[in-house]
PATI-781436 format. One record per residue (C-alpha): x, y, z. Coordinates in pm, 1 decimal. Each point is the difference from the previous one (the first is absolute). Last residue first. Layout:
BEGIN
X,Y,Z
...
// end
This chain:
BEGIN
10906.4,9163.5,11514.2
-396.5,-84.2,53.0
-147.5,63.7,-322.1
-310.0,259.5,138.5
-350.2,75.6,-44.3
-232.8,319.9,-23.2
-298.9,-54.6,-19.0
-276.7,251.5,-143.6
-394.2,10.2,68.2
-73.1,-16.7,336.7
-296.8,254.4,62.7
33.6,291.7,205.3
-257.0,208.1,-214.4
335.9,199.4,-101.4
187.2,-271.4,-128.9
162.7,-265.9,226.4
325.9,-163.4,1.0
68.2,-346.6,116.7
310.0,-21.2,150.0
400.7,-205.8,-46.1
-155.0,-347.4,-106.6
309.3,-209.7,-21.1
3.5,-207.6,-339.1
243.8,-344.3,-65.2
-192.4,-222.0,216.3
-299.1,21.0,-268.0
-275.3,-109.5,261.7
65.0,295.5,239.6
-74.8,256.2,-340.4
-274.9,-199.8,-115.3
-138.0,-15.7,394.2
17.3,358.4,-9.4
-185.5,90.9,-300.9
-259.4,-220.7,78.7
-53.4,230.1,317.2
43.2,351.4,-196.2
-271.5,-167.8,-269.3
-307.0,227.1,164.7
-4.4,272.0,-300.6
292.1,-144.7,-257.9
335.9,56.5,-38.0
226.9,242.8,-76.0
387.5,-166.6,-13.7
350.2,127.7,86.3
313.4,-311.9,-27.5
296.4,145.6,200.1
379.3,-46.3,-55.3
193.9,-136.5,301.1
191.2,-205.4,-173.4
-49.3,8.1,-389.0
-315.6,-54.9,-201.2
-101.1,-244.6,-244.7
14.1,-322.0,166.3
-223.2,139.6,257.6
-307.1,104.5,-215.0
-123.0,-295.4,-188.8
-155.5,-143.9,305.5
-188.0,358.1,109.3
-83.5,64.7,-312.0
-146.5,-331.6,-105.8
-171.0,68.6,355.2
-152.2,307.3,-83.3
-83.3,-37.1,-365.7
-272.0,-303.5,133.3
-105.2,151.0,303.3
-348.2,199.6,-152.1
-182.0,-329.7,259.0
-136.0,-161.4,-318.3
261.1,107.7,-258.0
147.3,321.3,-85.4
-242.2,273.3,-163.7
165.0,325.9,-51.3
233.4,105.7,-221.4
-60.2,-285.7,-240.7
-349.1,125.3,-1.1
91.3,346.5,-137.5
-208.5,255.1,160.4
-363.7,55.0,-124.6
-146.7,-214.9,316.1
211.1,290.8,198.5
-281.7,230.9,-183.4
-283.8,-255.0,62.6
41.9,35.7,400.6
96.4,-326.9,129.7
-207.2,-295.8,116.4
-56.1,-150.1,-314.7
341.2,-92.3,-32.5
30.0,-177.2,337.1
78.4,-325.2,-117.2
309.7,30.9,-114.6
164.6,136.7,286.7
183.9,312.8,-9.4
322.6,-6.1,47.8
152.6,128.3,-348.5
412.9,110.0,99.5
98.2,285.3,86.0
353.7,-59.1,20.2
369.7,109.1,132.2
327.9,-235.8,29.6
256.5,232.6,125.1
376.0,10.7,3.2
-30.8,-263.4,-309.2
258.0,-251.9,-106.2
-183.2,-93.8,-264.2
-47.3,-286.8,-195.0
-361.2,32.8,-152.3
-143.2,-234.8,-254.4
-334.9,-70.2,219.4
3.5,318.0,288.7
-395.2,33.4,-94.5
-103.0,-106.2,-333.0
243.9,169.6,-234.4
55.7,315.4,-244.8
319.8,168.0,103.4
101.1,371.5,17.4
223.5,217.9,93.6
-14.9,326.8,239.7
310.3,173.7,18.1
62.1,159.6,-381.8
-416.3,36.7,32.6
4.6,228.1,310.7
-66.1,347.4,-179.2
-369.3,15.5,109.6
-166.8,-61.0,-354.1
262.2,-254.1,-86.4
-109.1,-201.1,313.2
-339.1,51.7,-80.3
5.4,-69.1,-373.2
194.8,-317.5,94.8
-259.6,-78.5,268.0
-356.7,-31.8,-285.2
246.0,-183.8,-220.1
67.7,-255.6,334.3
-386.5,37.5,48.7
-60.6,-153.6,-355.2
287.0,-255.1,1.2
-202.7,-136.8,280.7
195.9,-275.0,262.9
171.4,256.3,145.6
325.2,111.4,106.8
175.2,294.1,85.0
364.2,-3.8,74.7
133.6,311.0,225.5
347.7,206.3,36.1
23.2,214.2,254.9
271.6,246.4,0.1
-262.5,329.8,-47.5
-201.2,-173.7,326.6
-331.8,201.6,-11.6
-64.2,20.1,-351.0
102.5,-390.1,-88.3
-219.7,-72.5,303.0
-304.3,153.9,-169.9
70.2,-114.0,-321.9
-5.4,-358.9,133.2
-316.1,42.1,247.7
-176.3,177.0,-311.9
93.1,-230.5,-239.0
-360.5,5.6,-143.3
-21.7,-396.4,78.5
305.2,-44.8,222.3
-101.3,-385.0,10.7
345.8,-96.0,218.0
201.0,354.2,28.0
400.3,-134.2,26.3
191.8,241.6,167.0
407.1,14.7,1.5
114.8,294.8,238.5
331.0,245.2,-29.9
45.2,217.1,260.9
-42.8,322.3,-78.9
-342.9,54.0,174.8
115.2,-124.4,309.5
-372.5,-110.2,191.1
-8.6,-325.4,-157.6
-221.8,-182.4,253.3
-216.8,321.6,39.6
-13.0,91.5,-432.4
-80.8,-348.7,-13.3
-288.1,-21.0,248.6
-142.6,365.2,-109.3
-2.2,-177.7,-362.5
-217.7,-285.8,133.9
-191.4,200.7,225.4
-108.9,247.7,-344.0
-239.2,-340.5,-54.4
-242.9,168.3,183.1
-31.8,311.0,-223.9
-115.9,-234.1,-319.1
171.2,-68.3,-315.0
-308.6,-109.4,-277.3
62.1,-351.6,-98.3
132.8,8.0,-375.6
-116.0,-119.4,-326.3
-287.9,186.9,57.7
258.5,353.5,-51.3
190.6,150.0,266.9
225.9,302.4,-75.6
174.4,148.5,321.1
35.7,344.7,138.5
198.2,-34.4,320.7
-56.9,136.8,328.7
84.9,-343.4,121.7
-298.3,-103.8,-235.9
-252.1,210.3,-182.8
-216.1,-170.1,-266.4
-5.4,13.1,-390.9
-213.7,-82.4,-341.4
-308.0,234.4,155.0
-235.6,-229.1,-89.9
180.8,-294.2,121.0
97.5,159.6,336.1
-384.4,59.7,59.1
-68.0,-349.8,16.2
-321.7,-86.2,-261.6
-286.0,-24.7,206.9
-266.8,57.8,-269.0
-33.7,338.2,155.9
336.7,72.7,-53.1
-10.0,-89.7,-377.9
-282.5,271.1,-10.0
220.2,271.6,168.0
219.3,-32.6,-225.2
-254.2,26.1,-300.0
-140.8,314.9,122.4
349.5,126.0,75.7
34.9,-12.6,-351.6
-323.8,141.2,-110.7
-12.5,264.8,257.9
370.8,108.3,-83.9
-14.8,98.4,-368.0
-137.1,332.6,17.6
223.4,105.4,287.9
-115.5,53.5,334.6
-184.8,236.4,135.7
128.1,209.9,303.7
-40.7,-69.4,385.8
229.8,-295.8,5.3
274.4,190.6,-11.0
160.6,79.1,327.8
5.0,-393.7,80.5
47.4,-109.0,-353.4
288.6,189.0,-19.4
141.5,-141.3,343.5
-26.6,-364.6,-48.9
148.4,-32.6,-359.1
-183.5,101.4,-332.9
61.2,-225.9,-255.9
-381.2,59.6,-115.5
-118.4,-337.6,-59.8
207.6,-179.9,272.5
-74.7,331.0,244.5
-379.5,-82.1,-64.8
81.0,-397.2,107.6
166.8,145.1,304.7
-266.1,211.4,107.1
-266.3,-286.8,-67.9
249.6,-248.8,168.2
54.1,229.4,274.9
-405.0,53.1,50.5
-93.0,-371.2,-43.9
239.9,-146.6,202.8
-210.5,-97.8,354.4
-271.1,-95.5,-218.2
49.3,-176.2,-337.8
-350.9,-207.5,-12.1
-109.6,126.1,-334.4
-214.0,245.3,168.5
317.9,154.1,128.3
199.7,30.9,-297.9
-311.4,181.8,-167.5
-40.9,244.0,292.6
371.2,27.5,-36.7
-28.2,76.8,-390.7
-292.4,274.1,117.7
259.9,203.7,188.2
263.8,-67.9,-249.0
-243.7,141.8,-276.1
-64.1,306.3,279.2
351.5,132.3,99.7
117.3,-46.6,-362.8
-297.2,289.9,-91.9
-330.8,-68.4,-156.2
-99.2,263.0,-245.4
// end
């Protein structure tokens, strides 16, 4: 009888021939995990023995939704964020590692973790930037908005799910439209991709919500209603932290100059060394 070590084996052959190459070994391990609720290390020392009767037809059928280029994190019903488990369904965009800069940002501006702090989390999706935040700063208290009452259900259950939800509210809204503030911090990841380079991606970010993605010709639109809407809602010296898209860091920067009420403070790179987060200022 086959053993786990040889059905994940032949789902990463599977993976690969589908055109999932550099992943197809972790998301075939991870995937048999999923079925199993194994974690990292049992399926490690384990994968020698034979499965239970039921797994091969269920992983099976995983591994089958992979192939057809469904994301991973959709399958799965979760994704690891901040060292965070957090629930992300298609309503939501799927958290990923380089958007961590934005929390690092915070946590570095606000470096007194009892000091209080008012957030507001601009398209928090998942809620993963929120309930991140809410973890790290225990006096922080954070508004989430978003324009989808789907994702905001979606970062309830997170929020709840990770103790933060007396601290984190939430507002359904396009963008800062209906907010007063004041705010301490003015965070977002906002959709910057342009709309005409849909095709382009790989079909599991085409499976991401468009609203969380696509944002006019040049993928500026969200940006610079951000950027304008912005100033009036935070106080002195409060900060307004962004990701942004590949090759956008010199747009960026004129929208910022252009606003007269926004200092660009850096441009922070992720581990490639690309710009993807700014970090802005209210002059006091």
């Amino acid at each position: 009888m086959k053993t786990i070590r040889e059905y994940v084996a032949a789902a990463s052959d599977r993976l690969r021939d589908a055109g999932i190459e550099t992943a197809a070994n972790l998301d075939a391990r991870l995937l048999a995990q999923h079925v199993l609720g194994w974690e990292t290390a049992r399926l490690l020392t384990s994968a020698g023995e034979v499965p239970p009767d039921a797994f091969p037809a269920a992983f099976d059928a995983l591994v089958a939704r992979r192939a057809a280029r469904e994301p991973l994190a959709y399958i799965t019903g979760h994704k690891e964020f901040w060292n965070l488990q957090f629930e992300v369904t298609p309503a939501v965009l799927i958290p990923r590692p380089e958007t961590e800069l934005i929390v690092e940002a915070v946590l570095r501006l606000a470096p007194d973790a009892d000091a209080p702090l008012a957030v507001a989390d601009v398209g928090t999706g998942s809620g993963c930037v929120a309930v991140a935040i809410a973890h790290e700063r225990p006096r922080a208290e954070v508004l989430a908005i978003d324009i989808s009452e789907a994702a905001l259900a979606v970062a309830r259950r997170n929020a709840s799910r990770h103790h933060v939800g007396s601290r984190v509210r939430f507002a359904a809204g396009d963008l800062l439209d209906g907010i007063s503030g004041p705010f301490d911090a003015i965070v977002a990841n906002p959709p910057y991709v342009r709309s005409g380079d849909r095709n382009g991606l790989q079909p599991e970010v085409r499976e991401e919500p468009a609203v969380a993605l696509y944002s006019g010709v040049e993928g500026l639109d969200a940006i610079a209603r951000l950027i304008e809407q912005a100033p009036d809602r935070m106080r002195r010296g409060a900060h307004l932290i962004f990701e942004f898209g590949l090759g956008q860091e010199l747009d960026i920067e004129r929208l910022l100059a252009a606003s007269g009420q926004l200092v660009l403070v850096e441009l922070l790179r992720d581990l490639q060394g690309i710009a993807r987060t700014a970090v802005a200022r209210r002059p006091d």
